[in-house]
N, CA, C and O atoms as a GROMACS GRO file, in nm:
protein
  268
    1UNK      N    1  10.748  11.874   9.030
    1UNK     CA    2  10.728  11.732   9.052
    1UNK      C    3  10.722  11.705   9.203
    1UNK      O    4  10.794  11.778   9.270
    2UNK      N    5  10.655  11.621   9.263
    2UNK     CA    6  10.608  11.601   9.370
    2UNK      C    7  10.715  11.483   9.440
    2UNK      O    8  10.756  11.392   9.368
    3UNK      N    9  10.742  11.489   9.534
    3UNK     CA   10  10.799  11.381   9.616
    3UNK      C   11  10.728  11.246   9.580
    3UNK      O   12  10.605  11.240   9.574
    4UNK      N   13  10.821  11.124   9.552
    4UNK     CA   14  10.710  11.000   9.520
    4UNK      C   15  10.641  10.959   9.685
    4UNK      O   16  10.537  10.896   9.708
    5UNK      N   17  10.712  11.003   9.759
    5UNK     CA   18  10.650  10.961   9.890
    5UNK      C   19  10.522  11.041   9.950
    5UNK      O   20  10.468  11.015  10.057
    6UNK      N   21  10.497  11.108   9.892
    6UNK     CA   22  10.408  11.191   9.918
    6UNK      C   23  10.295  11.149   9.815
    6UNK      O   24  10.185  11.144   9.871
    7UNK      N   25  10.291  11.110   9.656
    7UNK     CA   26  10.193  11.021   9.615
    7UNK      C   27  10.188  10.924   9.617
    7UNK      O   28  10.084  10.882   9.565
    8UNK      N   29  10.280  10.820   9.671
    8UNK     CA   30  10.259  10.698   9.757
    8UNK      C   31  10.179  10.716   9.860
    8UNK      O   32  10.098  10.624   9.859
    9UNK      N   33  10.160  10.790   9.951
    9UNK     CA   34  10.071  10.838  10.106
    9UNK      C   35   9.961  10.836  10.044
    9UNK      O   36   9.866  10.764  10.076
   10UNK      N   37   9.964  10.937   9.921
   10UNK     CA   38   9.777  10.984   9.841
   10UNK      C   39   9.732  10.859   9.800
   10UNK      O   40   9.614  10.840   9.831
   11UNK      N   41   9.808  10.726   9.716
   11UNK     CA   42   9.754  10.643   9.673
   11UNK      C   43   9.672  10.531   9.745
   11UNK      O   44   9.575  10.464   9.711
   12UNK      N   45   9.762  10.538   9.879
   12UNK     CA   46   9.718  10.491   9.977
   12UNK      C   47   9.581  10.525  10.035
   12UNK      O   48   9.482  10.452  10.045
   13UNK      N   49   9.600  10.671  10.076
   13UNK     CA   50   9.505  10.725  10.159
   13UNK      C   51   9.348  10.719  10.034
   13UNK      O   52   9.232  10.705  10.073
   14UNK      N   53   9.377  10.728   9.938
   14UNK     CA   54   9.248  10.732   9.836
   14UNK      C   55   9.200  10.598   9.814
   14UNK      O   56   9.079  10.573   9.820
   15UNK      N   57   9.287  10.508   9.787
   15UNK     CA   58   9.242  10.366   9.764
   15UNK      C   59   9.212  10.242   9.816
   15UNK      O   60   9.152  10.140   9.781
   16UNK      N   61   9.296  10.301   9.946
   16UNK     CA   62   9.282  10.214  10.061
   16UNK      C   63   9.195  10.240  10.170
   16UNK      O   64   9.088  10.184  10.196
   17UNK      N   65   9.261  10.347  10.241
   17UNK     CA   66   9.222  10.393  10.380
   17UNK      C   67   9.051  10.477  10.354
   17UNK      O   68   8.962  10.482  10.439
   18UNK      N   69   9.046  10.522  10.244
   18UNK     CA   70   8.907  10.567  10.174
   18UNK      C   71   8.831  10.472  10.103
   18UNK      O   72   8.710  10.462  10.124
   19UNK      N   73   8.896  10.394  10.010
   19UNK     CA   74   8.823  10.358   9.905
   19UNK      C   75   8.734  10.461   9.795
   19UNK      O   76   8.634  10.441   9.726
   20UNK      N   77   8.826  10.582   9.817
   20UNK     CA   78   8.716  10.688   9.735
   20UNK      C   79   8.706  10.583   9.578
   20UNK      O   80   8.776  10.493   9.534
   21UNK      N   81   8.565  10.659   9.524
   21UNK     CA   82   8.570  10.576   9.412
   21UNK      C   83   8.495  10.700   9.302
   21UNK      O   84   8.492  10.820   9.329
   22UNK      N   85   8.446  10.647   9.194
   22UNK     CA   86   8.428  10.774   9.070
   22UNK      C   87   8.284  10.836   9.103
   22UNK      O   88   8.193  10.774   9.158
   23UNK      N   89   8.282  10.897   9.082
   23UNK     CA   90   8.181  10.990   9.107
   23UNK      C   91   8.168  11.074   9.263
   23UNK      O   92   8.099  11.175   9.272
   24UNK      N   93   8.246  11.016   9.385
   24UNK     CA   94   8.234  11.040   9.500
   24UNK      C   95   8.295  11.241   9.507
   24UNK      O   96   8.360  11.293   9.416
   25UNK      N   97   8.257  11.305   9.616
   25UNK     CA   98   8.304  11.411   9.603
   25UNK      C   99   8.388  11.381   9.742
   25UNK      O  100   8.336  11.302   9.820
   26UNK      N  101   8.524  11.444   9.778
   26UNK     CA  102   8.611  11.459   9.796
   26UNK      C  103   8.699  11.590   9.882
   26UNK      O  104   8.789  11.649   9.823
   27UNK      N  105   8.658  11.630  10.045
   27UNK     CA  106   8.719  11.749  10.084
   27UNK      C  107   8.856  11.721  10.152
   27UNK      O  108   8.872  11.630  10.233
   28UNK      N  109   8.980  11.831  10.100
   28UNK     CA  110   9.103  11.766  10.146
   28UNK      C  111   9.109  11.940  10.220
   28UNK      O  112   9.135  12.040  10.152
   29UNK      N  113   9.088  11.942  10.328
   29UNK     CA  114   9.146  12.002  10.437
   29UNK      C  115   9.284  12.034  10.494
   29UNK      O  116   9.352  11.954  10.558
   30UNK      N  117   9.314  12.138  10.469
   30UNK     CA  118   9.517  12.171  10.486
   30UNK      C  119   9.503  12.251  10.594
   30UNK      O  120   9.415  12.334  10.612
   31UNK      N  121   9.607  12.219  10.673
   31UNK     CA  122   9.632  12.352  10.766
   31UNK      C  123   9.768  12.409  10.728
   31UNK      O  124   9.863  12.337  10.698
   32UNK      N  125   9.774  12.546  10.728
   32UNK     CA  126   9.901  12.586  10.692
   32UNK      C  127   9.932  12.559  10.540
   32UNK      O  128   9.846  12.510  10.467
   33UNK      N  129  10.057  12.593  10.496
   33UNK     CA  130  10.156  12.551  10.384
   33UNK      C  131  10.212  12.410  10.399
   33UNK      O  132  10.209  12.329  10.307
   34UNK      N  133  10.262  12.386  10.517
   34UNK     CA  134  10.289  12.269  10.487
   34UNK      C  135  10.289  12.146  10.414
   34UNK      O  136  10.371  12.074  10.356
   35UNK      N  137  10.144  12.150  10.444
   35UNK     CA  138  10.074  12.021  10.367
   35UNK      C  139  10.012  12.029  10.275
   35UNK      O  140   9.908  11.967  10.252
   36UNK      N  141  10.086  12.140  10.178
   36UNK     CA  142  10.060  12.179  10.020
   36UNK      C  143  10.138  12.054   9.957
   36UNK      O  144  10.083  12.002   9.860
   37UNK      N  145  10.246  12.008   9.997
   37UNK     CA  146  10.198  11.845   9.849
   37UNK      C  147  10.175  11.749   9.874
   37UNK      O  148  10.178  11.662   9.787
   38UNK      N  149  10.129  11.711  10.047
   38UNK     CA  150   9.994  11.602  10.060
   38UNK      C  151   9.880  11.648   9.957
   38UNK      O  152   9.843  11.591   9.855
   39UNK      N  153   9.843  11.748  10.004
   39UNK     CA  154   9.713  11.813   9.948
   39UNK      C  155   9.696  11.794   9.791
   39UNK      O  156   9.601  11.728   9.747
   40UNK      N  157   9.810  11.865   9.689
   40UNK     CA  158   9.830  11.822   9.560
   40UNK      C  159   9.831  11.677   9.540
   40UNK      O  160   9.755  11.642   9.450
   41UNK      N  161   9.878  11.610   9.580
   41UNK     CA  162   9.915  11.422   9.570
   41UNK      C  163   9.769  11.383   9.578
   41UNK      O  164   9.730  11.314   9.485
   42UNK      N  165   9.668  11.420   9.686
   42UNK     CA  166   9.557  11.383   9.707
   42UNK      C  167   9.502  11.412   9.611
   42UNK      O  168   9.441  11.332   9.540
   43UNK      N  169   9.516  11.548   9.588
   43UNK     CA  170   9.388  11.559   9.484
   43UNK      C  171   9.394  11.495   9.343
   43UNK      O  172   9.306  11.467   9.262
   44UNK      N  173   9.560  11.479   9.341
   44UNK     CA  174   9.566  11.381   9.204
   44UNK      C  175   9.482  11.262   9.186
   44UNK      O  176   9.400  11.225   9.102
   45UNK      N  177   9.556  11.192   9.347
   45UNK     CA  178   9.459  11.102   9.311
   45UNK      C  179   9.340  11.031   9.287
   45UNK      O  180   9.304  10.936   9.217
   46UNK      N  181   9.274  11.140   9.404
   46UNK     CA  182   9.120  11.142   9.335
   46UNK      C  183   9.106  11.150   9.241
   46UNK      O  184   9.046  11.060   9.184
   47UNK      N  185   9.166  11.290   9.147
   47UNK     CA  186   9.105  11.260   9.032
   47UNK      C  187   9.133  11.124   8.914
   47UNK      O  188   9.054  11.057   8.848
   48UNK      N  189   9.250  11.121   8.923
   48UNK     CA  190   9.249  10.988   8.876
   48UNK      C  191   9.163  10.818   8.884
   48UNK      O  192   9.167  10.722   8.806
   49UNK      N  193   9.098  10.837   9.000
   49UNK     CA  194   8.984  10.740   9.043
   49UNK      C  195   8.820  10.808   9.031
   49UNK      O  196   8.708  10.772   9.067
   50UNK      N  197   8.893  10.955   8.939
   50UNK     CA  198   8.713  10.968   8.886
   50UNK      C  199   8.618  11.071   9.000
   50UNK      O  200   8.506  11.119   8.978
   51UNK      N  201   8.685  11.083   9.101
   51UNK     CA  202   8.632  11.138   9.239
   51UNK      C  203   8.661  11.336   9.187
   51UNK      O  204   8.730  11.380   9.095
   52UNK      N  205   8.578  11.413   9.291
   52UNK     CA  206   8.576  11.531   9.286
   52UNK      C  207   8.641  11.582   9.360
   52UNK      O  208   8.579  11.557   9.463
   53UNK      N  209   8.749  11.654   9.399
   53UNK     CA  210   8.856  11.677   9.496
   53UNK      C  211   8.783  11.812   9.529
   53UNK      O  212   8.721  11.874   9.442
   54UNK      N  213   8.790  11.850   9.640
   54UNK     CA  214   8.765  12.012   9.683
   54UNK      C  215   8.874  12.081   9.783
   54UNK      O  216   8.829  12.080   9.897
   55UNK      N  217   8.963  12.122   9.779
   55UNK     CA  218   9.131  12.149   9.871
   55UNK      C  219   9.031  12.283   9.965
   55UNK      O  220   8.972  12.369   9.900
   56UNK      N  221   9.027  12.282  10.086
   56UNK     CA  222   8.984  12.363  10.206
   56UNK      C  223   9.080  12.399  10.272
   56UNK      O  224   9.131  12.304  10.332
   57UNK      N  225   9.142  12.522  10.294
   57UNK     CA  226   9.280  12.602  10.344
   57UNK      C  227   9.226  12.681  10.449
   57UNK      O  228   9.117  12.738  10.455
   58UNK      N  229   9.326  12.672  10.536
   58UNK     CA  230   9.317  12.666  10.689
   58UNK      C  231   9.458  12.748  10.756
   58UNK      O  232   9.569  12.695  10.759
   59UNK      N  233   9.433  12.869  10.801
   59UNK     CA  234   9.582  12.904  10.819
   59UNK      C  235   9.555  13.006  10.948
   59UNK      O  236   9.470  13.096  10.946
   60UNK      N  237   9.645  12.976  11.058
   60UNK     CA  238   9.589  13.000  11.195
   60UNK      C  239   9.694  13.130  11.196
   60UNK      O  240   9.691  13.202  11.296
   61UNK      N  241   9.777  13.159  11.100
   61UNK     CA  242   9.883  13.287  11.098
   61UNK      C  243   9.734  13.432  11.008
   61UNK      O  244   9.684  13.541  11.037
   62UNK      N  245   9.727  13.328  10.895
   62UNK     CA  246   9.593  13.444  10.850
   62UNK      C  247   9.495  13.475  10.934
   62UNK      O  248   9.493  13.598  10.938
   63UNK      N  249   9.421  13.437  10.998
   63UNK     CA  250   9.350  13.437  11.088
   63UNK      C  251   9.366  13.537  11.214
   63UNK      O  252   9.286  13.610  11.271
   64UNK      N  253   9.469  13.515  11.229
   64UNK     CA  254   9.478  13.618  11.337
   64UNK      C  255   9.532  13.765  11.271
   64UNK      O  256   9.545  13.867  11.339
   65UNK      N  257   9.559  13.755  11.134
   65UNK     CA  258   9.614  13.879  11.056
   65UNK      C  259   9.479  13.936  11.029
   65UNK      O  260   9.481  14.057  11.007
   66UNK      N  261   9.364  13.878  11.026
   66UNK     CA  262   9.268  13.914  10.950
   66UNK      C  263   9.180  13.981  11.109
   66UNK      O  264   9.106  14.080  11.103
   67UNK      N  265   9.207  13.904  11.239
   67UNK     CA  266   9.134  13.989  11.331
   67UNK      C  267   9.178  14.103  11.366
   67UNK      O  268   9.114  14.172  11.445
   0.00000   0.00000   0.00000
């Protein structure tokens, strides 16, 4: 279960600060772990408003493991 403050932020950020709406597609960009349950919260709530969520992971520790 997710922090409610953390899908309070998503409901916000989707309905407000976006206005995403149904059919729209949707990229939620993470850096790190951290912001693994912004990221989940978001994508809820897109989907719940019908929108296509796509989660894009970003990790500057892999990155340099991988050069």
């Amino acid at each position: 279960m997710l922090d409610p403050r953390w899908e309070q932020l998503a409901e916000i950020l989707v309905n407000y600060s976006t206005t995403t709406s149904s059919g729209e597609r949707v990229l939620i960009s993470m850096m790190e772990t951290d912001t693994w349950p912004l990221a989940r919260a978001v994508h809820a709530a897109a989907i719940r408003v019908g929108a296509f969520p796509h989660i894009e992971f970003q990790s500057t520790l892999l990155q340099r493991d991988l050069m």
